[in-house]
C-alpha positions as CSV (number, residue, x, y, z in Angstrom):
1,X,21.3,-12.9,29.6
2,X,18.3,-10.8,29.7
3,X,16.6,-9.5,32.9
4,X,13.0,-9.0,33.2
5,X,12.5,-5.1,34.7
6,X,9.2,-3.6,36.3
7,X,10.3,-0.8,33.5
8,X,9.5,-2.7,30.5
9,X,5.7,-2.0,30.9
10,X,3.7,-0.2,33.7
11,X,2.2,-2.2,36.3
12,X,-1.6,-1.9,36.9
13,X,-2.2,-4.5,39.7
14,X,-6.1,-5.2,40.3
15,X,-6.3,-1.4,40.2
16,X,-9.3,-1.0,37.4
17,X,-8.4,3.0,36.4
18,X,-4.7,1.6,35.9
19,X,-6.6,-1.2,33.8
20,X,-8.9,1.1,32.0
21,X,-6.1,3.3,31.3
22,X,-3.9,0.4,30.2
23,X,-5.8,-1.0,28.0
24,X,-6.6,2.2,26.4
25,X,-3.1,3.1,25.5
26,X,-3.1,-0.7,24.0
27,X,-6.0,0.4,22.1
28,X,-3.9,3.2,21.1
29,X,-1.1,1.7,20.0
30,X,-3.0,-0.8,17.5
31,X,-4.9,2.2,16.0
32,X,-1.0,3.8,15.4
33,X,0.0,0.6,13.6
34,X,-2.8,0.3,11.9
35,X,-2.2,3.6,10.6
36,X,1.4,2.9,10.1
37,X,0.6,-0.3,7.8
38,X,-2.3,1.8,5.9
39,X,0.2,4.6,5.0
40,X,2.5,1.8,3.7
41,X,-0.3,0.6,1.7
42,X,-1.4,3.8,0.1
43,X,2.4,4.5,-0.5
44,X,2.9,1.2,-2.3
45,X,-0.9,2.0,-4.2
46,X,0.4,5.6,-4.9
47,X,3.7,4.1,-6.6
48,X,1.9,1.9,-8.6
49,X,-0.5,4.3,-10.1
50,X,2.4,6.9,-11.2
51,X,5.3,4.7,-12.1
52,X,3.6,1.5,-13.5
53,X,0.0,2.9,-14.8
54,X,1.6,6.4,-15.2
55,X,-1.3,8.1,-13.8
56,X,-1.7,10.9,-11.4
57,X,-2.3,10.6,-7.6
58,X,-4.4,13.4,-5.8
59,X,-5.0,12.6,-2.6
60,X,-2.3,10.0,-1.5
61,X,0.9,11.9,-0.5
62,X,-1.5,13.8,2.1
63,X,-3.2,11.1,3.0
64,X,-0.1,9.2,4.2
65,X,1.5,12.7,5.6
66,X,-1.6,13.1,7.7
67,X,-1.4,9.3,9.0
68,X,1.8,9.0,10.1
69,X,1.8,11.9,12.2
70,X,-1.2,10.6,13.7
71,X,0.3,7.7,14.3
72,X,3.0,9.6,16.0
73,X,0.8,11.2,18.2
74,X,-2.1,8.5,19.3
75,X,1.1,6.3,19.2
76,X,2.6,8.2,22.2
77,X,0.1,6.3,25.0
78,X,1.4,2.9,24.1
79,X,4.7,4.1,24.1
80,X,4.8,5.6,27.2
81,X,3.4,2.6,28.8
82,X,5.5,0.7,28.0
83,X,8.4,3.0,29.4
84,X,10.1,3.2,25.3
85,X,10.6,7.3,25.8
86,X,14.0,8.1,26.0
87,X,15.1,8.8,28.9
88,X,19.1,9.1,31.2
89,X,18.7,7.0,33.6
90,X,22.0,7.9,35.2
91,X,21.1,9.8,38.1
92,X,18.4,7.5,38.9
93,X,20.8,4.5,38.8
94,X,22.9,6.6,41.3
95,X,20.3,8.2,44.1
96,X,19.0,6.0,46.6
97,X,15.4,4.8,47.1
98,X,13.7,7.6,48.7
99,X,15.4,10.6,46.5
100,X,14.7,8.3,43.2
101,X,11.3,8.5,44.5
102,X,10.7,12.4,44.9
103,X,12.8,12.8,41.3
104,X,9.9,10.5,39.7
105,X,7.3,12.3,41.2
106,X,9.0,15.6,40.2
107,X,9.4,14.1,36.3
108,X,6.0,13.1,36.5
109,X,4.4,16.4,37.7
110,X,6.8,18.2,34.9
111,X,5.5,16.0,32.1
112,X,2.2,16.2,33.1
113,X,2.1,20.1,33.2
114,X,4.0,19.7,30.2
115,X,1.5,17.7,28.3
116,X,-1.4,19.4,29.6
117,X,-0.5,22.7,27.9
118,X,0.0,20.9,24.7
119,X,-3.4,19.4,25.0
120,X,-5.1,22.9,26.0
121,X,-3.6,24.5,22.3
122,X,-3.7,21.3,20.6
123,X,-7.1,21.4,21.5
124,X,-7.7,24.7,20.5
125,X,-6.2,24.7,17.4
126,X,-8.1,21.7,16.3
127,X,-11.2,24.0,17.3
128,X,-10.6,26.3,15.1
129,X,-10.2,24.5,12.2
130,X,-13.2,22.7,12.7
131,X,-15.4,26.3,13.7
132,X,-13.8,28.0,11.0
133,X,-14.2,25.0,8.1
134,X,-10.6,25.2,7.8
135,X,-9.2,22.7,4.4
136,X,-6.5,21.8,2.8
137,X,-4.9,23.9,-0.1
138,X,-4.7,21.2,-2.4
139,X,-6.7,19.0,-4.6
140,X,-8.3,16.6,-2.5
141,X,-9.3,19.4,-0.4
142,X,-9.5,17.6,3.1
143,X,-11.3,19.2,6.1
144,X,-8.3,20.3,8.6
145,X,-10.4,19.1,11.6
146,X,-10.0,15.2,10.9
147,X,-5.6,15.1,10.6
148,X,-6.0,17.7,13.2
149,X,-8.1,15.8,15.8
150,X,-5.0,13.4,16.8
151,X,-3.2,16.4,18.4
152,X,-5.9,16.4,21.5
153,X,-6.9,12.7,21.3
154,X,-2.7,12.0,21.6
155,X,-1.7,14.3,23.8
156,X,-5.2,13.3,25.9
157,X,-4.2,9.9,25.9
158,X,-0.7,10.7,26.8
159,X,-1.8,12.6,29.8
160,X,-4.2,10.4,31.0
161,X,-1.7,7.5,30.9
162,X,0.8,10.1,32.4
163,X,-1.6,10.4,35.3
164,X,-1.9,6.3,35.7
165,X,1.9,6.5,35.8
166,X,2.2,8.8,38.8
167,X,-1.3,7.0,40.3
168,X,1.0,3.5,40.2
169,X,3.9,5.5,41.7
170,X,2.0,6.7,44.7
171,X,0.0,2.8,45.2
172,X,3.2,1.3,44.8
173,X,2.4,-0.7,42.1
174,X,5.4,0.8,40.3
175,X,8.8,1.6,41.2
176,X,10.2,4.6,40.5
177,X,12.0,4.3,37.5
178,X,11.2,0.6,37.3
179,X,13.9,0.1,39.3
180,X,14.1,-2.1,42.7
181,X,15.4,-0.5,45.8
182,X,18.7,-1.1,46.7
């Protein structure tokens, strides 16, 4: 029998930040499939052109390298909305309400920090391949800035929705963990 937890997704209430930020991790999410299902397609494209038309592809195998990791990393909002990091919930399970409280406010703060300094050098490095005209060493030649721009806008996103986590923490709109007090 399956039991509906407060864990599955984050909880927003009428609150319209936690909104905003919900529905921008949503956003997210669809943008990461979408990217997903177009590197599927390019693969399935690139297959046909060198096994069946035995041509040459230029541009495909980088093209799909490129969008799945930024699917990976825009993807990482939507995930962590709706709580699919893994994560031990063992010592939660065991610590009552008020410590489970100050450990989710302590995991919180760590990601956050955590994420934050990835975003401060994933911004920077996208910087300087935009400033400096960095491209690719192959063929197609791509301008590093474009893959490189889903490190900041992922890791922005994450933190953002990191921030609406510990926001619905603090308003009670979420339980720490997603789990009920005992």
């Amino acid at each position: 029998m399956a039991v509906h937890s407060s864990a599955l997704v984050s909880q927003t209430g009428n609150n319209p930040f936690l909104r905003f930020v919900a529905a921008l991790s949503t956003l997210a999410g669809w943008c990461s499939a979408g990217m997903i299902v177009a590197a599927i397609v390019i693969t399935c494209q690139m297959i046909i052109v060198r096994f069946v038309l035995n041509g040459s592809t230029v541009w495909q195998t980088e093209a799909v390298v490129y969008l799945v990791i930024a699917a990976t990393l825009v993807g990482l909002p939507y995930v962590q909305r709706l709580r699919g990091h893994v994560n031990v919930d063992l010592v939660p399970l065991a610590l009552s309400r008020r410590p489970r409280f100050f450990m989710a406010l302590l995991t919180l703060a760590l990601s956050i920090a955590i994420v934050t300094v990835m975003l401060f050098y994933g911004y920077e490095y996208w910087h300087y391949a935009w400033s400096r005209g960095w491209k690719s060493d192959t063929v197609w030649g791509v301008p590093l800035w474009i893959p490189y721009l889903s490190i900041p806008v992922g890791f922005g996103l994450l933190l953002l929705q990191l921030v609406a986590d510990l926001v619905a923490l603090l308003l009670g709109y979420d339980m720490p963990f997603g789990q009920e007090d005992r």
